[in-house]
C-alpha positions in Angstrom: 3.1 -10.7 25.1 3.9 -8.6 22.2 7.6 -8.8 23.2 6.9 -12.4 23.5 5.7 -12.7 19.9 8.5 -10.1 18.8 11.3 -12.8 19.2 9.2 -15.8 17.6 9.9 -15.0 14.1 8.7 -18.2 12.8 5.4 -17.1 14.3 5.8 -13.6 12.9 5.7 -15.3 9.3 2.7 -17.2 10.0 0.3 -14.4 11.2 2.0 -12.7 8.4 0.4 -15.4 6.1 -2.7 -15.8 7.8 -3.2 -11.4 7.3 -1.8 -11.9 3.6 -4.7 -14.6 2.7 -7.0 -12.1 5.0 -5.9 -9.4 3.0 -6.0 -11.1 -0.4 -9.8 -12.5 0.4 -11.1 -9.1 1.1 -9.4 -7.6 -2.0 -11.1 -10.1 -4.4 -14.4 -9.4 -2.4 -14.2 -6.3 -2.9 -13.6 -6.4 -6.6 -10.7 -4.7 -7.0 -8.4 -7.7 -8.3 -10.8 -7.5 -11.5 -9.1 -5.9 -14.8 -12.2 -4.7 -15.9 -12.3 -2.3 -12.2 -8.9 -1.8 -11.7 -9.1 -0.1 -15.8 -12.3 1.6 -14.9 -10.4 3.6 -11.5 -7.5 4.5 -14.3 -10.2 6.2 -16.8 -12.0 7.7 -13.8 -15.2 5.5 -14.2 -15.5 2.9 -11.5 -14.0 4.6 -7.7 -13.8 1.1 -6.2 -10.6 0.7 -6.2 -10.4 4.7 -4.6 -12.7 3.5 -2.0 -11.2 0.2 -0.7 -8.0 2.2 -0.6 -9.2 5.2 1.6 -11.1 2.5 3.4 -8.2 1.0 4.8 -5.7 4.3 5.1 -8.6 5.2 7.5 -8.2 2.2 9.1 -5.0 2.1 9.2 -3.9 5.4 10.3 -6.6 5.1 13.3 -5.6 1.8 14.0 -1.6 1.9 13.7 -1.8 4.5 16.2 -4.3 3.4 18.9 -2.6 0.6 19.1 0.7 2.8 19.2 -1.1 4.5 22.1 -1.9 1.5 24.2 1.8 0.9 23.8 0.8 -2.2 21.6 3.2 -1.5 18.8 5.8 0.7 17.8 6.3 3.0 14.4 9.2 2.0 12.6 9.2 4.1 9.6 11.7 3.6 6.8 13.5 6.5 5.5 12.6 8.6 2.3 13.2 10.6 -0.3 12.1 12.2 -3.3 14.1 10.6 -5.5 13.1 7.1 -4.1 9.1 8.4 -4.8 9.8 9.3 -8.0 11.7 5.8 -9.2 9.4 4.0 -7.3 6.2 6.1 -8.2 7.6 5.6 -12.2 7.9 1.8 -11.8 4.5 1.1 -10.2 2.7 3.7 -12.3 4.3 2.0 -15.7 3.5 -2.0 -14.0 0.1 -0.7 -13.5 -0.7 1.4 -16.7 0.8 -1.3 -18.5 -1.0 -4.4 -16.8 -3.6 -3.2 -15.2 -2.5 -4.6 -11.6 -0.2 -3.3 -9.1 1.1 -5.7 -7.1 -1.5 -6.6 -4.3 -4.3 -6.6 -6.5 -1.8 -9.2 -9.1 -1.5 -11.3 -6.2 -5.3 -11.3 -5.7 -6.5 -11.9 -9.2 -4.0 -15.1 -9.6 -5.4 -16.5 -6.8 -9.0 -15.9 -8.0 -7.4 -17.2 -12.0 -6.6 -14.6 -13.8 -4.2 -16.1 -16.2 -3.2 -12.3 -17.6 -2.0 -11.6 -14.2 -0.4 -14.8 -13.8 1.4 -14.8 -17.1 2.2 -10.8 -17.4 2.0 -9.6 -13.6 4.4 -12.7 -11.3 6.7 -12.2 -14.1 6.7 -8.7 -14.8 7.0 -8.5 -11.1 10.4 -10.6 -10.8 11.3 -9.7 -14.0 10.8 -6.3 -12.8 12.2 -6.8 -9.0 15.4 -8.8 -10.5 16.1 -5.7 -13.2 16.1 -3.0 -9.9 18.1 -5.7 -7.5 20.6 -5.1 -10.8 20.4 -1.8 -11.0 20.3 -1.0 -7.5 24.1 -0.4 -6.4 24.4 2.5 -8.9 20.7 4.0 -8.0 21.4 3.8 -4.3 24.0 6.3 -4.0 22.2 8.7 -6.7 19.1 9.7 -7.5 17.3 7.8 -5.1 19.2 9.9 -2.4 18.1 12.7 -3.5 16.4 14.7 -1.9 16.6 12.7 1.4 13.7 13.7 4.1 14.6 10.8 6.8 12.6 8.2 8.9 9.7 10.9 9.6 6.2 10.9 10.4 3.8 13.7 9.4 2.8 14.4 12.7 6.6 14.6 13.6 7.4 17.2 10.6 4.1 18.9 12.0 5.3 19.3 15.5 1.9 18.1 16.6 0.7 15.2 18.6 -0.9 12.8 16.0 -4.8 12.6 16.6 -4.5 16.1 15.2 -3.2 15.1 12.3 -5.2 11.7 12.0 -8.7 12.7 13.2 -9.4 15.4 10.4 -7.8 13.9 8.0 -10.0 10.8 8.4 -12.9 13.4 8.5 -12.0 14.6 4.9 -11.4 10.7 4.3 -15.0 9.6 5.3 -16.7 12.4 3.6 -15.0 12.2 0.1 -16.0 8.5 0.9 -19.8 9.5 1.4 -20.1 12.1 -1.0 -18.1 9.5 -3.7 -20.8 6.9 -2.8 -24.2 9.6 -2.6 -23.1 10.7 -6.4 -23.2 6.9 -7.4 -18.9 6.7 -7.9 
């Protein structure tokens, strides 16, 4: 079946869609498409945003790989490096400290009518998207090379099959996620 589905890419886009709207639903739900959240996580005063996103590593991670196991799916993981984090960890942090959105939770606060992330976050994120596709050619062989750690997994680097990677880390996972919630965060 999943081979099936694998060579139907028209259908590939639609359950892509369908997760997307999934995905965008239960952002706004949760609250973290509003500025006034999303600008409380940055000034440590409102972990909402914290939680959803732990929420769903844990998820996730458990998830990605049962499925993995059941021979359901397949990792595919891109290659890295540190210079890619770093230019890509400066653009996002200055889109977010600037706006107030990263890009999912943009997304979800235009659909709910947010005209700030309308106006400042679709174009700041073409704008922004257009200015790297421009800058790109010279980037590519440089700095975002540098470094270079390869298409790896942690449990890979770790030599180590992954539950034993996975299950304690969604142990520390769920209890910052208590302990975060018992001390009203």
């Amino acid at each position: 079946m999943m081979k099936t589905l694998h060579a139907k890419k028209g259908v590939q886009l639609i359950i892509g869609l369908i997760f997307g709207i999934i995905f965008g639903f239960l952002l706004q739900k949760g609250g973290v498409t509003r500025y006034d959240v999303i600008i409380g996580q940055l000034l440590l005063t409102d972990f909402t945003v914290l939680k959803v996103m732990l929420s769903a590593v844990v998820t996730g991670m458990a998830g990605v790989y049962a499925l993995k196991g059941l021979g359901l799916a397949q990792l595919h993981p891109k290659p890295g490096s540190f210079g890619s984090s770093v230019v890509g960890g400066l653009i996002f942090g200055l889109g977010f400290g600037i706006l107030g959105y990263c890009p999912g939770t943009v997304v979800g606060a235009v659909g709910q009518g947010s005209l700030d992330a309308l106006f400042g976050g679709v174009v700041g994120v073409i704008t922004g998207a257009g200015l790297f596709a421009a800058v790109y050619p010279k980037l590519e062989k440089g700095i975002l090379k540098k470094g270079d750690f390869g298409a790896i997994t942690v449990p890979q680097l770790l030599h180590v099959n992954p539950w034993l990677v996975i299950v304690p880390l969604c142990a520390v996972i769920i209890g910052l996620l208590a302990w975060l919630e018992s001390a009203g965060l």
